[in-house]
ROZANU-156793 format. One record per residue (C-alpha): residue in three letters; x, y, z. Coordinates in nm, 2 decimals, always signed. Example, Ala and Ser with C-alpha at 12.3 -4.5 7.8 and 13.67 -1.06 7.14 Angstrom:
<rs>
+------+--------+--------+--------+
: doro :      X :      Y :      Z :
+------+--------+--------+--------+
:  ala :  +1.23 :  -0.45 :  +0.78 :
:  ser :  +1.37 :  -0.11 :  +0.71 :
+------+--------+--------+--------+
</rs>
This chain:
<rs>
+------+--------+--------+--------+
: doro :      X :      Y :      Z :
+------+--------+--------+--------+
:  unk :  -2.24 :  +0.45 :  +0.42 :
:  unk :  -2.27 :  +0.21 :  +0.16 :
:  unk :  -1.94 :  +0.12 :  +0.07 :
:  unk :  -1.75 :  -0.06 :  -0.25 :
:  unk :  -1.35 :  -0.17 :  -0.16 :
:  unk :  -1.13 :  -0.31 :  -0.38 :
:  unk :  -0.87 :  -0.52 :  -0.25 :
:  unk :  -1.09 :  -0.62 :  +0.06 :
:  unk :  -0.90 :  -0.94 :  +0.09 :
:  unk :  -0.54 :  -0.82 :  +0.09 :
:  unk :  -0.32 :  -0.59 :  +0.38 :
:  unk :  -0.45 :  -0.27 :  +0.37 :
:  unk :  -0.82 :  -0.35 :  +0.21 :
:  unk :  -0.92 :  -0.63 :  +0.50 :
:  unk :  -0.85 :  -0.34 :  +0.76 :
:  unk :  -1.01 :  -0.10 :  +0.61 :
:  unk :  -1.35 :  -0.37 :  +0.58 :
:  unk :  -1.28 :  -0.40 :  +0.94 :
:  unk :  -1.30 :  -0.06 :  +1.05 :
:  unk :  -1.58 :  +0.01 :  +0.77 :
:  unk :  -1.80 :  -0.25 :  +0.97 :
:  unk :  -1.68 :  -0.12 :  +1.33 :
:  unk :  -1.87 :  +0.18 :  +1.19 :
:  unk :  -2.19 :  +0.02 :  +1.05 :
:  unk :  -2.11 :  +0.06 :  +0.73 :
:  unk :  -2.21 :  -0.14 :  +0.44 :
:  unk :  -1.96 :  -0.32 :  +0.30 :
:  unk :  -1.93 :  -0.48 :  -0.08 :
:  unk :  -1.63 :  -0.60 :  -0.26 :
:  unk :  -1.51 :  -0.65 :  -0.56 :
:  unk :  -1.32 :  -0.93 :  -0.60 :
:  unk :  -1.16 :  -1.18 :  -0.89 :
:  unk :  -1.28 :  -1.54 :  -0.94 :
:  unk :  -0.92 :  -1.66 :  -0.78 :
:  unk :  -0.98 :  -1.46 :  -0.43 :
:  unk :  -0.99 :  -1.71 :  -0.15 :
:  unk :  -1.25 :  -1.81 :  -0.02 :
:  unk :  -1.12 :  -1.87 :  +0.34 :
:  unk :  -1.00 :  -1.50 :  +0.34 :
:  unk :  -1.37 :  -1.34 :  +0.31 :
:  unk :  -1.59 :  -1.20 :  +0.57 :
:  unk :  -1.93 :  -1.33 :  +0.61 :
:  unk :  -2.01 :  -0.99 :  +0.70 :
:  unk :  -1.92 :  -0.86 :  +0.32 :
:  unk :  -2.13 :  -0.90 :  +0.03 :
:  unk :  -1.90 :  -1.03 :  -0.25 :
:  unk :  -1.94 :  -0.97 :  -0.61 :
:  unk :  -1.71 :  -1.15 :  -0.87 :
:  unk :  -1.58 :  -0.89 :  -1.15 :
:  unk :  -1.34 :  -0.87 :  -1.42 :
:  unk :  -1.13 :  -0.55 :  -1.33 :
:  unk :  -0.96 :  -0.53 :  -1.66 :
:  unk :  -1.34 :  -0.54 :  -1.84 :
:  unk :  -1.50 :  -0.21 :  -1.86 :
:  unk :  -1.87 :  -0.39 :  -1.92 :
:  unk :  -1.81 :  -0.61 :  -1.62 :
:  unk :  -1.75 :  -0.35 :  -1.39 :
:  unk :  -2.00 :  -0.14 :  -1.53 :
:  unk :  -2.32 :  -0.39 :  -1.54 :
:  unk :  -2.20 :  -0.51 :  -1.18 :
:  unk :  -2.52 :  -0.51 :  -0.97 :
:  unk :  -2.31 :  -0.41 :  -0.69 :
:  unk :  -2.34 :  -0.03 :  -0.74 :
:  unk :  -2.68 :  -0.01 :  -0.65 :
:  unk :  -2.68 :  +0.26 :  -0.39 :
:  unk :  -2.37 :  +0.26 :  -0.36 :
:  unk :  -2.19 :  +0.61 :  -0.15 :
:  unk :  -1.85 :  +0.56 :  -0.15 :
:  unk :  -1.59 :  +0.36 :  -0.32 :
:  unk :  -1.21 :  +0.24 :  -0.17 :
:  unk :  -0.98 :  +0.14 :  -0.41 :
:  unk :  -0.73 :  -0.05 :  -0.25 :
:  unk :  -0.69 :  -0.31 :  -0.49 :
:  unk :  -0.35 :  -0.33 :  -0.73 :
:  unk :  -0.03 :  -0.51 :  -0.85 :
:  unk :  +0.25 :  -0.50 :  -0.55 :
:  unk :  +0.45 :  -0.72 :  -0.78 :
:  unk :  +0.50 :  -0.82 :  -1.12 :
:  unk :  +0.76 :  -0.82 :  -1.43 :
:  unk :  +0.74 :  -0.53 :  -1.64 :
:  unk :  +0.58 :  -0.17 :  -1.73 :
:  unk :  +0.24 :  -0.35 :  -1.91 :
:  unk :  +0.15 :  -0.61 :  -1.63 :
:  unk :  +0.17 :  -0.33 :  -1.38 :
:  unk :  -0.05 :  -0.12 :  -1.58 :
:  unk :  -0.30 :  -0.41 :  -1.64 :
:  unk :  -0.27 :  -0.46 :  -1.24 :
:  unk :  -0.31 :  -0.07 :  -1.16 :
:  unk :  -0.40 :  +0.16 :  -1.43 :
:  unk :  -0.67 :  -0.05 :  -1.61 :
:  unk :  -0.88 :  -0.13 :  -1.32 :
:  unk :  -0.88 :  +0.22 :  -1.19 :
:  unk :  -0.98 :  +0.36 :  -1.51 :
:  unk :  -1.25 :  +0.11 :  -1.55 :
:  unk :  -1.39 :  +0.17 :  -1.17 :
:  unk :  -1.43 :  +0.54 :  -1.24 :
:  unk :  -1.53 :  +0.52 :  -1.59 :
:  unk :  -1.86 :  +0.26 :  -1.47 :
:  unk :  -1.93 :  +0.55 :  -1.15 :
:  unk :  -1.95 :  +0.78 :  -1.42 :
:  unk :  -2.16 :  +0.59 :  -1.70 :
:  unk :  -2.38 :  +0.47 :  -1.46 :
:  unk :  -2.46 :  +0.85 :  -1.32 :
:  unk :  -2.36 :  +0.74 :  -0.95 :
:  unk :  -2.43 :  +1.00 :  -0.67 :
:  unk :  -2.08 :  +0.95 :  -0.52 :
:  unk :  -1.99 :  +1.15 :  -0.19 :
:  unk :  -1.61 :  +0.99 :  -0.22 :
:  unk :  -1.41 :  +0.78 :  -0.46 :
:  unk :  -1.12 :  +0.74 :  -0.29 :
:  unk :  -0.78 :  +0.59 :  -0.47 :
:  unk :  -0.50 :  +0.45 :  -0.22 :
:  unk :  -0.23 :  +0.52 :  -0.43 :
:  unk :  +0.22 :  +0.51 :  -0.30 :
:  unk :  +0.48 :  +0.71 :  -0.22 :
:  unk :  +0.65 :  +0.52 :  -0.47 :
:  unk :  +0.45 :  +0.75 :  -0.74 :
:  unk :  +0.59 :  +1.02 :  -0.61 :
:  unk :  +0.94 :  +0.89 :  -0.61 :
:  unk :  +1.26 :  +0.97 :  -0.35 :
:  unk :  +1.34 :  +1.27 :  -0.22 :
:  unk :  +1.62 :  +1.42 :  -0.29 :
:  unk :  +1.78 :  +1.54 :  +0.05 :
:  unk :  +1.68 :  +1.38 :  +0.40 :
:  unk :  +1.57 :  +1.80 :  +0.47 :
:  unk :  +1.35 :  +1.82 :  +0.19 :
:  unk :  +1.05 :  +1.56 :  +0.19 :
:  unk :  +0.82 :  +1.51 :  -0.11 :
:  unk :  +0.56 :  +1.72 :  -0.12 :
:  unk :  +0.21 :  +1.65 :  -0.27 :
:  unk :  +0.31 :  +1.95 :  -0.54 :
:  unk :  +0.61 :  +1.85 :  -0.64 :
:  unk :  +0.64 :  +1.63 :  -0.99 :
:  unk :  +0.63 :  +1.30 :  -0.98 :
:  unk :  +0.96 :  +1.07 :  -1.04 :
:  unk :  +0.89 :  +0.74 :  -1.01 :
:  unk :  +1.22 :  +0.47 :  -1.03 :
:  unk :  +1.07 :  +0.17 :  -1.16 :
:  unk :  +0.73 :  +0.03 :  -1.30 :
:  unk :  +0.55 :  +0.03 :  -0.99 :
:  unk :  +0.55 :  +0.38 :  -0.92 :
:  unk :  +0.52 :  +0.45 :  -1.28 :
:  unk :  +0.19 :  +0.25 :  -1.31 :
:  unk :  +0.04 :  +0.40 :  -0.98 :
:  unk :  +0.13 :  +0.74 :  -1.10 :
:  unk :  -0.07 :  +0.66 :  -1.40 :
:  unk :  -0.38 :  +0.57 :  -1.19 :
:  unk :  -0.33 :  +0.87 :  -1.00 :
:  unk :  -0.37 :  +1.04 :  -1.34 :
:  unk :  -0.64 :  +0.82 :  -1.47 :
:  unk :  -0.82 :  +0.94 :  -1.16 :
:  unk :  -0.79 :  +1.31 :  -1.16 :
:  unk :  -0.95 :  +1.30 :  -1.54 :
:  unk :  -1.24 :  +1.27 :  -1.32 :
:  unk :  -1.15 :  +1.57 :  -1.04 :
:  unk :  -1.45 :  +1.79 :  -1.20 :
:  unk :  -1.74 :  +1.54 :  -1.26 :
:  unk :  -1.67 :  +1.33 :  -0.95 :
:  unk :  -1.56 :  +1.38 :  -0.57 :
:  unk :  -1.19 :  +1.19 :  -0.55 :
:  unk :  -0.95 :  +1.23 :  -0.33 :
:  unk :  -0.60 :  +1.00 :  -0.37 :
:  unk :  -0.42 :  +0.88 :  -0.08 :
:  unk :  -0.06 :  +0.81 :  -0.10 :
:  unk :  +0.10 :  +0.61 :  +0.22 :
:  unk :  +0.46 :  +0.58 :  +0.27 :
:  unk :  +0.57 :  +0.23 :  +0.36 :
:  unk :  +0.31 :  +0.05 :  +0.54 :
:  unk :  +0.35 :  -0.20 :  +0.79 :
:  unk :  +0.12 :  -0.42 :  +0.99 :
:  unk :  -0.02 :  -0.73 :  +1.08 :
:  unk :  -0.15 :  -0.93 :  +0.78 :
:  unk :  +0.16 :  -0.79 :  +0.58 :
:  unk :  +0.36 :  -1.05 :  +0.37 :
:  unk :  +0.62 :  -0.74 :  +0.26 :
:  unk :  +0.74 :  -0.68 :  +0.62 :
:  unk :  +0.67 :  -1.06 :  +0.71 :
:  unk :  +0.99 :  -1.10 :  +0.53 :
:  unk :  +1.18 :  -0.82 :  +0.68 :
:  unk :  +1.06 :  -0.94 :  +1.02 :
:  unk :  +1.17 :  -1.32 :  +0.99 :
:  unk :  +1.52 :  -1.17 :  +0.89 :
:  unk :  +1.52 :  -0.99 :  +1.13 :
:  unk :  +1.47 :  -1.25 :  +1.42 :
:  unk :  +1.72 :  -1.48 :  +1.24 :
:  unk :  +2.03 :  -1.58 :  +1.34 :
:  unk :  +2.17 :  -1.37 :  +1.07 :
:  unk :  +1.99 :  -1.02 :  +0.99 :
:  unk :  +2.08 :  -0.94 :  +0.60 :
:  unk :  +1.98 :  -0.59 :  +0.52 :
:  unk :  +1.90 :  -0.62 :  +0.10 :
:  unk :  +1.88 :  -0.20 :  +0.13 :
:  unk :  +2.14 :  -0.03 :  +0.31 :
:  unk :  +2.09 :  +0.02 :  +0.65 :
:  unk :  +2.09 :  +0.39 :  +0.71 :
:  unk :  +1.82 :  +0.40 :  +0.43 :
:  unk :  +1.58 :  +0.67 :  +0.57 :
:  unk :  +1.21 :  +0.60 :  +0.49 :
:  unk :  +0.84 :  +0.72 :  +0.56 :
:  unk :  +0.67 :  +0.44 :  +0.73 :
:  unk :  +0.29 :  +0.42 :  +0.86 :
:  unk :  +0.13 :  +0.21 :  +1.09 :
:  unk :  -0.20 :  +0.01 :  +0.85 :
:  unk :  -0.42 :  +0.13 :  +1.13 :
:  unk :  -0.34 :  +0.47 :  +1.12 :
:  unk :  -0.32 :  +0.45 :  +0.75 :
:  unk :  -0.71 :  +0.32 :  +0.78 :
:  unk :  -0.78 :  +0.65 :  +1.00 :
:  unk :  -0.63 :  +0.86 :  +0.71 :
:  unk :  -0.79 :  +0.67 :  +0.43 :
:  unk :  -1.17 :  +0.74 :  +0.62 :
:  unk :  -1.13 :  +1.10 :  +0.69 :
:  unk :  -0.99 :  +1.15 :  +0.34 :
:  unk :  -1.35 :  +0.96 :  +0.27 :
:  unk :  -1.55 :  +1.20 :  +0.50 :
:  unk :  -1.40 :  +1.54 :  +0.48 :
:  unk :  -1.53 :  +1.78 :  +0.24 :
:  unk :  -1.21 :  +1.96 :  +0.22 :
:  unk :  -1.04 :  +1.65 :  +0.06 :
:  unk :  -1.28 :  +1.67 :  -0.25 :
:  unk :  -1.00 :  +1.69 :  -0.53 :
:  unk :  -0.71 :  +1.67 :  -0.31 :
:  unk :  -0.36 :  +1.46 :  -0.24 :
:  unk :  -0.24 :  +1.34 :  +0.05 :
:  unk :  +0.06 :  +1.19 :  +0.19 :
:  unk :  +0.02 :  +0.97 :  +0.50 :
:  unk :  +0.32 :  +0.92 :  +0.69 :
:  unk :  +0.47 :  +0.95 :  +1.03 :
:  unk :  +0.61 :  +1.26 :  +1.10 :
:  unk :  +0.97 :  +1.09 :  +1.17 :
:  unk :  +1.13 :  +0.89 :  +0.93 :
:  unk :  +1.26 :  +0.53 :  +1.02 :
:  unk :  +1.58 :  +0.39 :  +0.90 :
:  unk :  +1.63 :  +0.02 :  +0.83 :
:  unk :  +1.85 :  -0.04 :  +1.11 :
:  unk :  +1.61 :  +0.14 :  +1.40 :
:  unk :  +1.31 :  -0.08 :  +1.24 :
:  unk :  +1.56 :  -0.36 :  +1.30 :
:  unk :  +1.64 :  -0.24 :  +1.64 :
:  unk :  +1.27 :  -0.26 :  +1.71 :
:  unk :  +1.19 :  -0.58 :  +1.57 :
:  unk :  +1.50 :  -0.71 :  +1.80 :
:  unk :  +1.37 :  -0.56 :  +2.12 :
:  unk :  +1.00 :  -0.69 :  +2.03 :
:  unk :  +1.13 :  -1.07 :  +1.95 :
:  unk :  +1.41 :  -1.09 :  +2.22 :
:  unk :  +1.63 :  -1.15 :  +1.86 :
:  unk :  +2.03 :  -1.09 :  +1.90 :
:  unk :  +2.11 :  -1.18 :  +1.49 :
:  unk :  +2.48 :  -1.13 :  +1.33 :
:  unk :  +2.37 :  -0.79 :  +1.08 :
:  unk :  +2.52 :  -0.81 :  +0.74 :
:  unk :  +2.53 :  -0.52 :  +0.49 :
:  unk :  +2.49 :  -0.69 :  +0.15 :
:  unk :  +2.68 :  -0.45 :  -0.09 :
:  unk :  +2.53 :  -0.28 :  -0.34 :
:  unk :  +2.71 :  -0.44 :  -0.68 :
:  unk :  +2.62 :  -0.80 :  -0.52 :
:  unk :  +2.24 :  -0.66 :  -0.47 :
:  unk :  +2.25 :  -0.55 :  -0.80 :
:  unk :  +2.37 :  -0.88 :  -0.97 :
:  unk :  +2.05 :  -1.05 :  -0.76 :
:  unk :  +1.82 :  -0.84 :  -0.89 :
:  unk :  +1.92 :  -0.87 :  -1.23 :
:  unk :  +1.93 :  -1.28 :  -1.17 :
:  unk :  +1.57 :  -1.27 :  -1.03 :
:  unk :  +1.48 :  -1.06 :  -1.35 :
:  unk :  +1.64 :  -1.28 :  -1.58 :
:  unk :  +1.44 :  -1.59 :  -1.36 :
:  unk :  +1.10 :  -1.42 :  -1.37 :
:  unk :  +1.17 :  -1.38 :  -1.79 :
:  unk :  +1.23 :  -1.70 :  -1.80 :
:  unk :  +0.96 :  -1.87 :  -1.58 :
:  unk :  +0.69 :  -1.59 :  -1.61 :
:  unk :  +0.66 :  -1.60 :  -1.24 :
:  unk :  +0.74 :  -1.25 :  -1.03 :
:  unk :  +1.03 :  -1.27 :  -0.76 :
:  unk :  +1.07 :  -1.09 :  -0.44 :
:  unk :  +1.44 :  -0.94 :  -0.54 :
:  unk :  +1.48 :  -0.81 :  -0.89 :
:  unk :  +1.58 :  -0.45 :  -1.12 :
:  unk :  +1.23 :  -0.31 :  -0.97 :
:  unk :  +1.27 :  -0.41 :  -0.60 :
:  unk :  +1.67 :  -0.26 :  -0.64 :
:  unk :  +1.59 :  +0.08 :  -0.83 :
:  unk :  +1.37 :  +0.07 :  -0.45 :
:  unk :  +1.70 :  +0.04 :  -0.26 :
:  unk :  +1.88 :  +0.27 :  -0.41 :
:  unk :  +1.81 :  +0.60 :  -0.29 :
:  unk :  +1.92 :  +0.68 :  +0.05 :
:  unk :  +1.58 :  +0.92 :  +0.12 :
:  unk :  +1.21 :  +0.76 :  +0.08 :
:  unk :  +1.04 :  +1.06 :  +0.24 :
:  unk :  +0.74 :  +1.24 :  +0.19 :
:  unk :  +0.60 :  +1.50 :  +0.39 :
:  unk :  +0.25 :  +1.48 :  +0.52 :
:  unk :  +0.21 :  +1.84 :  +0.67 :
:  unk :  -0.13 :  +1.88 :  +0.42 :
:  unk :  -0.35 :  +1.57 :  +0.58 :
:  unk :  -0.28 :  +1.70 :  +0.94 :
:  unk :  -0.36 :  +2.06 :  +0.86 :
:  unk :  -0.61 :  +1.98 :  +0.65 :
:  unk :  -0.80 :  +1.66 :  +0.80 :
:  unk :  -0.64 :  +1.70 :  +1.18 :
:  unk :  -0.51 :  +1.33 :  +1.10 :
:  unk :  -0.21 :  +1.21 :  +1.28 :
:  unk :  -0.02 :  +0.92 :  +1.33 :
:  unk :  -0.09 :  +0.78 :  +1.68 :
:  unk :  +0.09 :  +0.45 :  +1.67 :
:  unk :  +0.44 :  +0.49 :  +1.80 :
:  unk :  +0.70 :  +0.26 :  +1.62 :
:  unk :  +0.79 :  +0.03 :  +1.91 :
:  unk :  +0.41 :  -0.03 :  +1.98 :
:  unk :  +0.35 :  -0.11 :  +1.59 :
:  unk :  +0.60 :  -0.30 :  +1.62 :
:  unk :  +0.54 :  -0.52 :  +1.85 :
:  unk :  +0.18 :  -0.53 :  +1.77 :
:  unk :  +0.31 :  -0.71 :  +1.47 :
:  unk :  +0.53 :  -0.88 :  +1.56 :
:  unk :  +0.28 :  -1.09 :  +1.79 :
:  unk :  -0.02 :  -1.09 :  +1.52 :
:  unk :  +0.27 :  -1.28 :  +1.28 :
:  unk :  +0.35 :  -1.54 :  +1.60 :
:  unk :  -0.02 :  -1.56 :  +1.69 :
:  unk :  -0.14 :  -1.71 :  +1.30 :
:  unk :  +0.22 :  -1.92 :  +1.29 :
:  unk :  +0.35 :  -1.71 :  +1.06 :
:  unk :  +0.68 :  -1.63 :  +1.28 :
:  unk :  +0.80 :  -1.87 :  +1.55 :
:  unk :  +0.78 :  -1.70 :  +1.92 :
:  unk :  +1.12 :  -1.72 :  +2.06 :
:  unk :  +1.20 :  -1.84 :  +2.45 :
:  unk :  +1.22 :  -1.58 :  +2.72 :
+------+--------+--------+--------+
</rs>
């Protein structure tokens, strides 16, 4: 397998390059002129490109030969509808377009996209299904559903298959980082309401999903979500996180009119300064809904995939990754 990945230096891409190399795969990214240095792996071939410049990506050398493609790459965070569609939708569109111009044999493109396309369900029996229509809450979701789309312009001239994870969790994660340093605070604030019922994944069985999705032929054309087949709440991740540390915080329920007002101040801040905060309208719409769950009954009938990380291992799997590279502070027996 020779293999292109976007996003090879952020969460879910720099697993994925690991377990593409475990395999003996060939490995090349695509990164910007800002990636870190520090964060690449001598064992990747790197190749600077302009994602939102169709020639770039298309006179890249680095397609020569190329099998599959990953694209893992995209905009987590950002201010409104237009930067996450120059962070999501242009790049994906510009990735397929140069596979296509250039005549690429391609066994796999495959596009990691979110639940957060897909939107909330509506009732904690009724999960999203791949079928269902999409209804997305806020620009995020919006954009990747647009990628999605940009994508399946392709379903007859090229082999894709689009991936969509619930929330995904991990070592090297700087989402969760957050949730885990309030939770092993003296004071645990949830900023989403407690018994918030989500679809969470564990990155490495994410990474399992992601390379059968790559490999199977049945997944030519096809969605999938990836998701443990339980849904987490926000206080049972907390309850793990707690166990994991040794923790014993105060928990305090921010309301919801207060969580509104800060996400409407961090909106008003990232207008003003151009810079995207953590909490703002985006990251609230998020909150909202009391049901983030998709079901993903097709990839394990399908693909035989299934989560084999149980929460409380995942957990403290990364909870120690985070204290080993001093991003949380082990606390005394």
């Amino acid at each position: 397998m020779i293999a292109v990945v976007t996003g090879s230096t952020g969460f879910i891409g720099s697993h994925l390059v690991d377990a593409l190399l475990a395999r003996g795969a060939t490995v090349r990214a695509l990164v910007r002129c800002e990636s870190p240095l520090a964060s690449r792996n001598p064992r990747v071939g790197y190749w600077m490109v302009d994602l939102l410049d169709d020639r770039s990506v298309r006179e890249c050398p680095v397609w020569e030969g190329v099998t599959h493609v990953f694209h893992v790459g995209g905009m987590t965070k950002g201010r409104t509808l237009a930067q996450f569609r120059n962070g999501n939708v242009v790049p994906t569109a510009n990735l397929l377009s140069a596979v296509a111009a250039r005549e690429i044999p391609l066994e796999r493109f495959v596009l990691v996209s979110s639940q957060a396309a897909a939107g909330p369900a509506t009732s904690p029996s009724t999960p999203v299904r791949e079928d269902e229509p999409r209804r997305p809450v806020e620009a995020y979701g919006r954009s990747k559903g647009e990628a999605e789309d940009a994508t399946l312009r392709y379903a007859d001239t090229l082999p894709i298959t689009i991936v969509r994870p619930g929330a995904v969790y991990g070592p090297r994660d700087v989402d969760f980082l957050k949730v885990f340093k309030q939770a092993t605070g003296r004071v645990a604030v949830y900023a989403a309401h407690r018994d918030q019922a989500m679809s969470i994944v564990y990155v490495r069985d994410l990474v399992e999903a992601i390379l059968l999705a790559a490999e199977a032929r049945a997944a030519v054309g096809r969605t999938y979500f990836v998701a443990d087949a339980e849904p987490v709440t926000w206080r049972t991740l907390y309850a793990e996180i707690e166990a994991a540390s040794g923790a014993h915080p105060i928990e305090v329920q921010l309301p919801g009119p207060l969580l509104a007002f800060a996400g409407g101040a961090g909106s008003l801040f990232s207008l003003l300064t151009g810079q995207p905060v953590l909490l703002n309208s985006n990251k609230i719409a998020l909150a909202r809904p009391k049901w983030w769950l998709c079901d993903s009954t097709r990839i394990r009938e399908e693909l035989g995939w299934t989560a084999r990380t149980p929460l409380g291992d995942g957990v403290r799997e990364t909870y120690v990754a985070y204290c080993e590279a001093g991003e949380l502070r082990a606390r005394s027996p």
